[in-house]
C-alpha positions in Angstrom: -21.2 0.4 -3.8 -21.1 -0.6 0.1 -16.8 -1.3 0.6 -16.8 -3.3 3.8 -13.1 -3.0 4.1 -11.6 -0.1 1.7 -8.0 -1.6 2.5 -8.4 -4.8 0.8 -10.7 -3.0 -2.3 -7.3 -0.7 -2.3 -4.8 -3.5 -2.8 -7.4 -5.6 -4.9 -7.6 -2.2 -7.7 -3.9 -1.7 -7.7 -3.2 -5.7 -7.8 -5.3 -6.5 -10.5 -4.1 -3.2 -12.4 -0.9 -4.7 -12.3 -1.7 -7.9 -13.8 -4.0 -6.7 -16.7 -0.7 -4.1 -17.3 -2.8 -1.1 -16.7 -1.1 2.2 -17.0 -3.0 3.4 -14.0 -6.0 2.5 -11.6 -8.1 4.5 -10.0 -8.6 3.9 -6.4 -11.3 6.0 -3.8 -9.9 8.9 -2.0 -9.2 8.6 1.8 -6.6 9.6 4.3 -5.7 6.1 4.6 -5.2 5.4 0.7 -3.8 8.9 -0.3 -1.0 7.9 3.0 -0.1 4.2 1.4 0.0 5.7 -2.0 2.6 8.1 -0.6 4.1 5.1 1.0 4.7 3.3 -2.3 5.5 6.1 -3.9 8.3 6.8 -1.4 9.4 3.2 -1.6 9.6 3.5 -5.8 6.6 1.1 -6.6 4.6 3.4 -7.9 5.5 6.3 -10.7 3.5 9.3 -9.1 0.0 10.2 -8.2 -3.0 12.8 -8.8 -5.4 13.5 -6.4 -9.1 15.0 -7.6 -11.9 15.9 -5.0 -14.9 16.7 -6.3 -18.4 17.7 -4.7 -17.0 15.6 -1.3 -16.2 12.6 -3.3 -12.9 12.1 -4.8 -10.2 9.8 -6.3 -6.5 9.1 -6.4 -4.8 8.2 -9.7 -1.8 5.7 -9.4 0.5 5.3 -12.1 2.1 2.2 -12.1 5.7 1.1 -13.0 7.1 -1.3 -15.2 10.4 -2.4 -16.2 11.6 -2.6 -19.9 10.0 -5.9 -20.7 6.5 -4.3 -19.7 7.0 -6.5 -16.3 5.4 -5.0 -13.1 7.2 -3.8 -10.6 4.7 -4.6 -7.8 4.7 -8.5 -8.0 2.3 -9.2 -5.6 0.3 -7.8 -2.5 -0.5 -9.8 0.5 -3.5 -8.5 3.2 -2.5 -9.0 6.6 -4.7 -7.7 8.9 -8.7 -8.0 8.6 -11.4 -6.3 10.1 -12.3 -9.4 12.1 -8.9 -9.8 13.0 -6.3 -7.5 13.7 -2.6 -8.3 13.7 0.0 -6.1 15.5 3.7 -6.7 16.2 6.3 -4.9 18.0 9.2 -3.2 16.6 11.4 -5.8 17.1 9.0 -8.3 15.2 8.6 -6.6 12.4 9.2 -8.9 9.4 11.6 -8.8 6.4 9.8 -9.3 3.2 12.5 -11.2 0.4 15.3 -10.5 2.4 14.8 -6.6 1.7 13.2 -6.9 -1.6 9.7 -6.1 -0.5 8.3 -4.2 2.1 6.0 -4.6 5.5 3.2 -1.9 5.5 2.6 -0.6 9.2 -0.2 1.7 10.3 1.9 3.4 13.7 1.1 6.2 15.7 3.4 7.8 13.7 1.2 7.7 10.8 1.9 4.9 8.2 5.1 3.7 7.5 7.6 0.8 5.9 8.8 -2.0 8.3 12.4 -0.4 7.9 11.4 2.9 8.7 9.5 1.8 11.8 12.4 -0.4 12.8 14.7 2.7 13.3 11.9 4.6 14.8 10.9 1.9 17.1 7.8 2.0 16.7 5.3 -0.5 16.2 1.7 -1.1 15.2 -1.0 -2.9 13.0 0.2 -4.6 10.0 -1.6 -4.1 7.3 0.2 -5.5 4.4 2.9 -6.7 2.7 4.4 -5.4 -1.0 7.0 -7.3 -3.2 
């Protein structure tokens, strides 16, 4: 299958996972996913995760969080920035998502990182999306 942009199929799996109430999703391994599934697992939206590589081809395993009613924790996912059109912002524009309750996604040249984080390294870069 021919992913024209791998970010948005990324957030699609794991958004869609979360809706149906899936214990985990599967996702496609690259450097870019296995770094945002660090991010959220840094940021406590995500349980932990597996990595398997096999024969050059491999996949990360998610496992997803709920609360005690069976509610997800990720409530939504919004894409930013598209292939056709980039968005970037400084580090002083870097937005607040629910007042602190969600996070901004940034890729940096600092690798990728949460709005917060970026803030106090003052560093910008292209945002890439936004988790609640």
């Amino acid at each position: 299958m021919c992913v024209h942009d791998p970010l948005a199929d990324f957030l699609t799996r794991i958004r869609n996972s979360c809706q149906a109430r899936h214990r985990y999703v599967d996702v496609p391994f690259s450097v870019m996913n296995e770094s945002l599934t660090q991010l959220l697992r840094d940021q406590n939206f995500i349980d932990h995760f597996l990595t398997k590589r096999e024969a050059g081809k491999g996949t990360i395993r998610l496992f997803l969080r709920y609360n005690d009613d069976r509610s997800p924790l990720i409530r939504g996912i919004d894409k930013v920035s598209n292939p056709g059109r980039r968005r970037y912002v400084g580090w002083r524009k870097i937005p607040t998502i629910f007042n602190g309750m969600g996070i901004a996604v940034l890729s940096t040249s600092q690798g990728v990182l949460a709005g917060q984080e970026a803030h106090e390294r003052k560093v910008g870069g292209e945002l890439l999306c936004y988790v609640w």
